[in-house]
N, C-alpha and C positions, 0 to 999 in steps of 0.2 A: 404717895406712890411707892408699891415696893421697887425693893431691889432688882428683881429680876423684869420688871417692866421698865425700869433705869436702864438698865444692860441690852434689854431689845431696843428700845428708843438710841440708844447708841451707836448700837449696831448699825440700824437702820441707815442715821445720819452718816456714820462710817462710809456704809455701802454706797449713798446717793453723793457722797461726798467724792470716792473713787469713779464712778458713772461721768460723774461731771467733769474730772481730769481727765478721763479716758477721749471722750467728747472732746472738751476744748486742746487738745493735745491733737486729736483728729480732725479737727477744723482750722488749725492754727500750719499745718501741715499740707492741708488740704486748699489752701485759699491762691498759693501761688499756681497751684495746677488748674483751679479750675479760672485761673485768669487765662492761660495757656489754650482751655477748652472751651471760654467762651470769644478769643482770638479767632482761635480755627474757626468756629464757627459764622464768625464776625467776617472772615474771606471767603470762605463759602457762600453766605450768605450773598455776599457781592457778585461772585460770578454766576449764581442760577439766575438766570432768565425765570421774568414777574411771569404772574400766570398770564394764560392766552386771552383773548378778549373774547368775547362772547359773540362777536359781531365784525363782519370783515365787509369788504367790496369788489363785487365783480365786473369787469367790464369785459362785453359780451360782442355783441354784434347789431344785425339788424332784427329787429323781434320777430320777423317770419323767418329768421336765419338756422342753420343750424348749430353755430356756435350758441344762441339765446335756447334752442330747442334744449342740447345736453346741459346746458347753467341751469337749468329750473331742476332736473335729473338731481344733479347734482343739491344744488337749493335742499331737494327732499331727505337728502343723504345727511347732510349736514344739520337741518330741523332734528332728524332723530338724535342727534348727540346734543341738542339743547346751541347750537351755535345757528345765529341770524347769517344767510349768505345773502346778499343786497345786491339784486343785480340790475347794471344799468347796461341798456342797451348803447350800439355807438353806429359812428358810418366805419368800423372794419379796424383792421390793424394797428394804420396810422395812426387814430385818435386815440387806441388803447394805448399805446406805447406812452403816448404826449400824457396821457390822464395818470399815466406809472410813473412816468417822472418826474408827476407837479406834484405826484402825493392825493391824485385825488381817488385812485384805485389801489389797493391790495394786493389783484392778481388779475389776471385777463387774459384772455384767447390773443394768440398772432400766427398768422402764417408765417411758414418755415420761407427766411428768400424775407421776405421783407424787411426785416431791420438794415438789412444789407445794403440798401437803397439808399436809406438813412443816412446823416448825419450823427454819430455814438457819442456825440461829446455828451448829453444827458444818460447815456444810458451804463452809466458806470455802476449805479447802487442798480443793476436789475438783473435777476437769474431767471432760469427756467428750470421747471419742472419735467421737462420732457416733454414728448410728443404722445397725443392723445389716441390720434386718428391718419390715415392720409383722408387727402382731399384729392379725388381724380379729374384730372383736366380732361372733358369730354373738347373733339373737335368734330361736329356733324358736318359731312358738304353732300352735295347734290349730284349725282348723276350729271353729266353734259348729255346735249343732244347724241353725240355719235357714241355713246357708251362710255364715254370715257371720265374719268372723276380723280382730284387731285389725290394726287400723292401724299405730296409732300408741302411745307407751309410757304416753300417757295412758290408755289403751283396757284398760291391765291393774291400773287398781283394783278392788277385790276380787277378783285373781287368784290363784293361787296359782304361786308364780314360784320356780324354782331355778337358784342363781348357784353356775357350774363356773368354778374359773379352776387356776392349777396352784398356788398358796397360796394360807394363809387369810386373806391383807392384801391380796392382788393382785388382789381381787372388789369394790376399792372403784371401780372405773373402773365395774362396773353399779352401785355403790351412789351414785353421783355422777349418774349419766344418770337414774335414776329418781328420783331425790331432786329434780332440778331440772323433774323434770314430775310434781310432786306424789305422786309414788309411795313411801310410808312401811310399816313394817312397822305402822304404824297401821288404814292404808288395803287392805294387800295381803299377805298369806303369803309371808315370803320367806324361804327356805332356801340356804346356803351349803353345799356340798359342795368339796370340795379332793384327795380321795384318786381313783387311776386307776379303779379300780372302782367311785365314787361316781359318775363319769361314765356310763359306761354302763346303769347303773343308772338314773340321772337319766330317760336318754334312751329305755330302756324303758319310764319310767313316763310319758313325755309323750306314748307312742305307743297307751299304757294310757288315758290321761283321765285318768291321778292326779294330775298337775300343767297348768298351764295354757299356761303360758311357760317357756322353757328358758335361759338367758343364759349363754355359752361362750365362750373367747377359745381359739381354734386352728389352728392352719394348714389351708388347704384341704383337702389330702391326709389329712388327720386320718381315722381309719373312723368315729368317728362322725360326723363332719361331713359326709361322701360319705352315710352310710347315713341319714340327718337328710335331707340334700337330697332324696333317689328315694322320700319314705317319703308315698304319698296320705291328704292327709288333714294334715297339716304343712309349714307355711309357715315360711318365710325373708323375715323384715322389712323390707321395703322402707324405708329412712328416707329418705324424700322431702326431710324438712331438715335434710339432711346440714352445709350450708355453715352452717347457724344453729348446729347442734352446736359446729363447727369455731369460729365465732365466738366464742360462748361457754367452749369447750373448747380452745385454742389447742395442744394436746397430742394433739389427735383427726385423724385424717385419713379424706378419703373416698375410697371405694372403692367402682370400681365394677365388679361382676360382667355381665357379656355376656349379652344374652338367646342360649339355646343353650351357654353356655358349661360347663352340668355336664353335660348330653346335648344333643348335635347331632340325634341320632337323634330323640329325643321333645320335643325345644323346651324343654330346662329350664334354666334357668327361663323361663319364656314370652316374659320382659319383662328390660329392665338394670334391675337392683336395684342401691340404691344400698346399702351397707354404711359403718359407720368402724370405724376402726382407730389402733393405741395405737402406737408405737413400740418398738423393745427396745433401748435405748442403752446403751454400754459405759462406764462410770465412772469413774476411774482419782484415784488420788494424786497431785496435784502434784509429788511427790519421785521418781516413778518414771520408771527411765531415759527419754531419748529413746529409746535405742536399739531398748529395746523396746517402747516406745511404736510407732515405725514397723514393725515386725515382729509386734502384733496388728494394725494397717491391714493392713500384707499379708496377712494371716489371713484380717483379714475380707473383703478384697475375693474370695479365692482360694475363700471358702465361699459369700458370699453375692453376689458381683458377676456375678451369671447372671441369665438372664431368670427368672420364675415368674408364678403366676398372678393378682400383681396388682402385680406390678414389672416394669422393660423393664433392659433388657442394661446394665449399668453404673450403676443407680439408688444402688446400695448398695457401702459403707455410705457415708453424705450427712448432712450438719450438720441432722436439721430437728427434734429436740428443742433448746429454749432455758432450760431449767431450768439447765443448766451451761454457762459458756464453753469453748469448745473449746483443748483442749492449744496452743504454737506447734508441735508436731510434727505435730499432725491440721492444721490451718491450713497449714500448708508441704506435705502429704499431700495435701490436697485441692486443691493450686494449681500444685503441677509433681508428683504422682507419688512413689512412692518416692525415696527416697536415693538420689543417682547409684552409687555404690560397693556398695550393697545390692542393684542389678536385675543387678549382672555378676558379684559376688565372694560365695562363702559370709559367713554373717553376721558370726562371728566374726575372720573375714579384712577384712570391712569396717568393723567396729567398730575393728581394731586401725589401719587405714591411714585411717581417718577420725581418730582421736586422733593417727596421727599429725601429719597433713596441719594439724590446728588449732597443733600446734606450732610445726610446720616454718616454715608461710607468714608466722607473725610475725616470727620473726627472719631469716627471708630478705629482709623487706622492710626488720628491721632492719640487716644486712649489706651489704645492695647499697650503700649509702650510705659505710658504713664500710670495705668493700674496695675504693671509687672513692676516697677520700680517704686511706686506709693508705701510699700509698706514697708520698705527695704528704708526710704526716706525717713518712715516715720521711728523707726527705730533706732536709726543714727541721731534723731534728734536727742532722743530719750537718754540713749546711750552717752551722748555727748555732754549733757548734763552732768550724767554721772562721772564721766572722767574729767570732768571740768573740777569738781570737789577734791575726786583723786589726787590731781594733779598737784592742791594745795595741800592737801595730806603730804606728796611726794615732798615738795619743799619745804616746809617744817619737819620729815623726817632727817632731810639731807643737813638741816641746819643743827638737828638735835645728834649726829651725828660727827657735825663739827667740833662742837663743843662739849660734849661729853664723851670726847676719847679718852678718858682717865676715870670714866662713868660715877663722875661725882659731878655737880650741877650748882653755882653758887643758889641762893632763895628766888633773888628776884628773877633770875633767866626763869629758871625755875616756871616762878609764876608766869611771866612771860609767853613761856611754851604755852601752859596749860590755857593760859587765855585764849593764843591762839585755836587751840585742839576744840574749845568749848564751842567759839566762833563757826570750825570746820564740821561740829555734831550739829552745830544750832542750823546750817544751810544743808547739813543731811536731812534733818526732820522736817523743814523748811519746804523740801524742793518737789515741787508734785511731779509724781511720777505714778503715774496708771499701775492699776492693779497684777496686770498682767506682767508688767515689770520689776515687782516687788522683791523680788530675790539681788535684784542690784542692789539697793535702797538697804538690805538688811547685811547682804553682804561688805558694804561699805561703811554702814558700822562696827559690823566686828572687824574690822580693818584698824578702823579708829580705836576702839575698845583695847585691841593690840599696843598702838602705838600708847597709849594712855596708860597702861600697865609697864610697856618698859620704861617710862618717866618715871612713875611712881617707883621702881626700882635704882632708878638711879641716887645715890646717896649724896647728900649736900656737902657741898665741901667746906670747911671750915671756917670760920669765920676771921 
């Protein structure tokens, strides 16, 4: 092998040789920070909430109900973002609540006013979402013989009165309204009907004279409730002390229908009637995801956040039952809107870059910190090395100083020194220090080289 393929093969090892101190100098610096950043990581990791489940549970109502009508709405909403909504029908409020606090529902419809009735000792782990809908309490009664037709709900003692609601628990909003204006199955015939064909039923018979008052909770567009309104001879109640209700009833709202607003053509009804109305609030589990917590809010704004005919463009849904505190997701929902990542990205795409983004940001904020000072680190190491040497340089100068203030030296100190000094060149050549470094390394020889010339200067002293 020539010479100069000797010299590059040299070289080479040279170089891979400084590469490798650079390296292990870099990683040896490097390993207590990135304990630090897989720490962070490690508490981060703790507080994100696991991803959402793909599959939740609804408890609804009666399946010809309206709470079951908008769950299936819903249902289709939630299919599009790849999540199963499982919806079980029930008899009404009370059993949603009972199935929310055994854990065997997710989220569920309640009317506004009903927890209230309740016993709360179970309903500690349960929020709401807000109010979806009202629900209007229709009251039909009938013309009397001489013209004359109730007022008011005191007006229907000894009537004969049937209460429609869509179960057989959810008829205690009329059994609370008439209880608080003396009206008792003591005092007055009242019947509970709950099934779809008891409805219409009902409402043939009040057009019959077989009953006297009719009490309904139904959406306007309802057919009976249209065929109730045009029907002569059958009144719709005016509740004049609506705000007294409300007061009393903090769960009740009023409403108020438009004189002309069922027919423009005939003036129906002649006059604004005031009406109230229950809420239909959505219920949910404490433990249930954010994720999909904010993804029933878009549900419901995307079914129910339209005008109708006794809400304006964006009413719903809105905090105004207070039997449950509202989730922080409906709270954040209500006060800037959807998830930023949720109004641009499919759901499951923003679920994943939202987890991410909680991880990421902590240790980013951990890192900026620790990659401004890393390399500040890693030079004090390097550095440290080198005055480590120094240092024993310093002390063998300050010794050869002691004793050659007469700069004569007997042999053995002498040799002594120079052992020393060979020691302090043998851990200069010795001591890896990266390329980038190398001006210490060379400068700290000729440092030594110095001190090793004024020895050799100094003259022995006699013997």
């Amino acid at each position: 092998m020539s010479t100069s393929h000797t010299l590059k093969l040299r070289l080479r090892l040279q170089c891979a040789r400084e590469r490798w101190i650079t390296w292990r100098e870099a990683l040896i610096t490097a390993w207590p920070l990135v304990l630090v950043v897989l720490a962070g990581f490690g508490a981060a990791f703790y507080f994100v909430k696991p991803a959402p489940p793909d599959r939740l549970v609804m408890s609804t109502g009666g399946e010809d109900g309206r709470y079951h009508a908008f769950a299936l709405r819903y249902q289709e909403i939630f299919a599009r973002d790849g999540i199963t909504l499982e919806l079980r029908s029930s008899e009404g409020s009370g059993e949603n609540l009972l199935r929310l606090s055994r854990g065997e529902a997710d989220i569920a419809f309640v009317q506004g006013g009903v927890a209230s009735n309740w016993k709360k000792d179970g309903w500690e782990g349960l929020y709401t979402l807000g109010s979806a809908f009202y629900e209007p309490l229709w009251v039909f009664t009938r013309d009397g013989p001489d013209g004359q037709y109730p007022r008011r709900l005191t007006d229907l003692a000894q009537k004969r009165i049937t209460v429609i609601q869509e179960s057989k628990n959810a008829h205690a909003l009329a059994y609370r309204l008439l209880l608080a204006n003396d009206i008792t199955e003591m005092t007055a015939q009242i019947r509970p009907a709950t099934r779809a064909h008891d409805t219409f039923a009902a409402a043939e018979a009040l057009q019959k004279g077989e009953i006297d008052a009719l009490f309904i909770i139904a959406a306007p567009e309802s057919p009976v409730v249209q065929v109730l309104l045009r029907t002569l001879g059958i009144r719709l109640m005016d509740f004049e002390r609506a705000e007294a209700y409300h007061r009393h009833f903090p769960a009740l709202f009023r409403l108020s229908m438009p004189e002309g607003g069922v027919d423009l053509a005939y003036n129906f009804p002649p006059r604004d009637t005031g009406l109230l109305a229950a809420t239909a609030n959505l219920v949910v589990r404490e433990d249930l995801h954010p994720a999909l917590q904010s993804l029933m809010l878009a549900a419901l704004r995307e079914v129910h956040g339209g005008s109708g005919f006794f809400q304006e463009a964006g009413e719903f849904p809105a905090y105004k039952d207070s039997d449950f505190p509202l989730t922080a997701a409906a709270e954040r929902f209500y006060t800037s809107g959807s998830p930023f990542l949720q109004r641009y990205l499919p759901f499951w795409l923003a679920v994943l870059a939202d987890r991410f983004l909680i991880l990421v940001l902590p240790l980013l904020t951990l890192l900026l910190p620790i990659l401004r000072f890393a390399p500040a680190i890693y030079s004090w190491r390097i550095r440290s090395r080198v005055c480590r040497v120094y240092g024993e340089l310093k002390f063998l100068e300050n010794d050869l100083l002691r004793h050659g203030r007469a700069e004569a030296l007997a042999p053995d100190i002498r040799a002594g020194f120079m052992a020393r000094l060979d020691a302090i060149e043998s851990d200069a050549n010795r001591m890896p220090v990266p390329q980038s470094f190398s001006d210490l390394r060379y400068t700290l020889k000729m440092h030594i080289q110095m001190v090793r010339e004024r020895l050799a200067k100094m003259r022995d002293t006699p013997a």
